[in-house]
N, C-alpha and C positions, 0 to 999 in steps of 0.2 A: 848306389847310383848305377842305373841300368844304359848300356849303350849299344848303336848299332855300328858296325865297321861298313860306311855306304861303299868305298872307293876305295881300290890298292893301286898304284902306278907300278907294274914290275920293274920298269926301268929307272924311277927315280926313288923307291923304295915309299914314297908317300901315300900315306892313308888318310882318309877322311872319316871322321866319327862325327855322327848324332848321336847326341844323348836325349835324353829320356826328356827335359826339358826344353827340345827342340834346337837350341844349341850345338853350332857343330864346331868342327877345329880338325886342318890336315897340320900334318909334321912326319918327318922322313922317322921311320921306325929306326931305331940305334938294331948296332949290328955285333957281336962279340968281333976276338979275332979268330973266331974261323967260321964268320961271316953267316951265324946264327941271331938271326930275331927272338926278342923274346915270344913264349907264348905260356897259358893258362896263368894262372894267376899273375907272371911277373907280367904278362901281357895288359891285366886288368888292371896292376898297382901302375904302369906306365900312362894307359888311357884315362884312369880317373885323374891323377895327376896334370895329366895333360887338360882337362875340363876347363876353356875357360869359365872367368867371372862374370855373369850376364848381369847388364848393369838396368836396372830397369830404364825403361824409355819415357820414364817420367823425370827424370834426373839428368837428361840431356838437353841443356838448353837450344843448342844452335841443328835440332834434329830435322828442319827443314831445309837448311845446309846443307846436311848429308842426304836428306832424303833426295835434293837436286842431279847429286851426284850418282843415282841407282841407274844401272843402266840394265833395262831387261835381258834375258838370254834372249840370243836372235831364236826366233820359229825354227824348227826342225827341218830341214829341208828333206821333202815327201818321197817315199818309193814308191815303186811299182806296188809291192807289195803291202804296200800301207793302204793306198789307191783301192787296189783289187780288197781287201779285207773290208774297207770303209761302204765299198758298193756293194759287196756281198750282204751286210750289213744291212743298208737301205733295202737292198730286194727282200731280204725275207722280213723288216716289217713291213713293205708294201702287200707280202704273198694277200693278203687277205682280200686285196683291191680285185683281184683275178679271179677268183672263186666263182662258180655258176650261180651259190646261192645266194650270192652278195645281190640286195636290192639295191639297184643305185641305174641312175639313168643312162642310155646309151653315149650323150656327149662326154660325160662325167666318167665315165669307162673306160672308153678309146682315150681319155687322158692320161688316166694311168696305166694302161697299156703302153701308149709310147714315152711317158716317164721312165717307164721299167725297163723299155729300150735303148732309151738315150744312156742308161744307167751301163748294161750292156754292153755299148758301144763307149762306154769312154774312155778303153783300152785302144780304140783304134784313130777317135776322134782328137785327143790330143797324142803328141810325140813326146813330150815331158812332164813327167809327173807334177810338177811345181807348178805346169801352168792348168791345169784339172778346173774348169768350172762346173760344179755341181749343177744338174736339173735342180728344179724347183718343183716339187709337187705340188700334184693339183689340189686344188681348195675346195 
């Protein structure tokens, strides 16, 4: 059984594993007493152990019960730096709108020139990341 260690809390000593069959499962790593985790192999006989039982989703009757009950992760809330990568992004698939040899008509041009602007400017047009309305490219 193959798994991946997604998540350590140093603070709470808990881990989170994915296994190989998408299945995951946290629980606080055991500790000796001089405050040694296990690792290689005892590490592996812990985690497989620890695997839970995936029950299939055919065998749960009341699974739109549960399913009522899912509550999404909230949206990430955005940086600067997400901001600035996301527009960097946009401008260079746009570079090609800019090019001299690009056949395209003079209204249709000066569109994506100040597309490419607004892009540009959206470091200085919003104050907070979160509230960032993206241009719309021209059509």
């Amino acid at each position: 059984m193959t798994y991946t260690i997604r998540t350590l809390n140093k603070q709470t000593g808990f881990i989170t594993v994915e296994y190989d069959d998408t299945s995951m499962i946290s629980f606080p790593l055991p500790v000796d007493s001089e405050g040694m985790a296990p690792v290689g192999t005892d590490l592996d006989t812990l985690i497989n152990q620890a695997r839970p039982q995936v029950q299939p989703i055919k065998d749960i009757k009341n699974i739109d019960v549960i399913e009522a009950l899912v509550q999404p992760a909230p949206a990430p809330i955005p940086t600067w730096d997400h901001i600035r990568s996301l527009r960097n992004m946009m401008l260079s698939e746009s570079d090609w709108t800019v090019l001299s040899d690009v056949p395209m008509a003079e209204p249709l041009k000066t569109a994506w020139v100040n597309y490419r602007q607004q892009l540009r400017d959206i470091t200085i047009t919003f104050t907070n990341p979160a509230d960032v309305v993206w241009p719309t490219p021209p059509a």
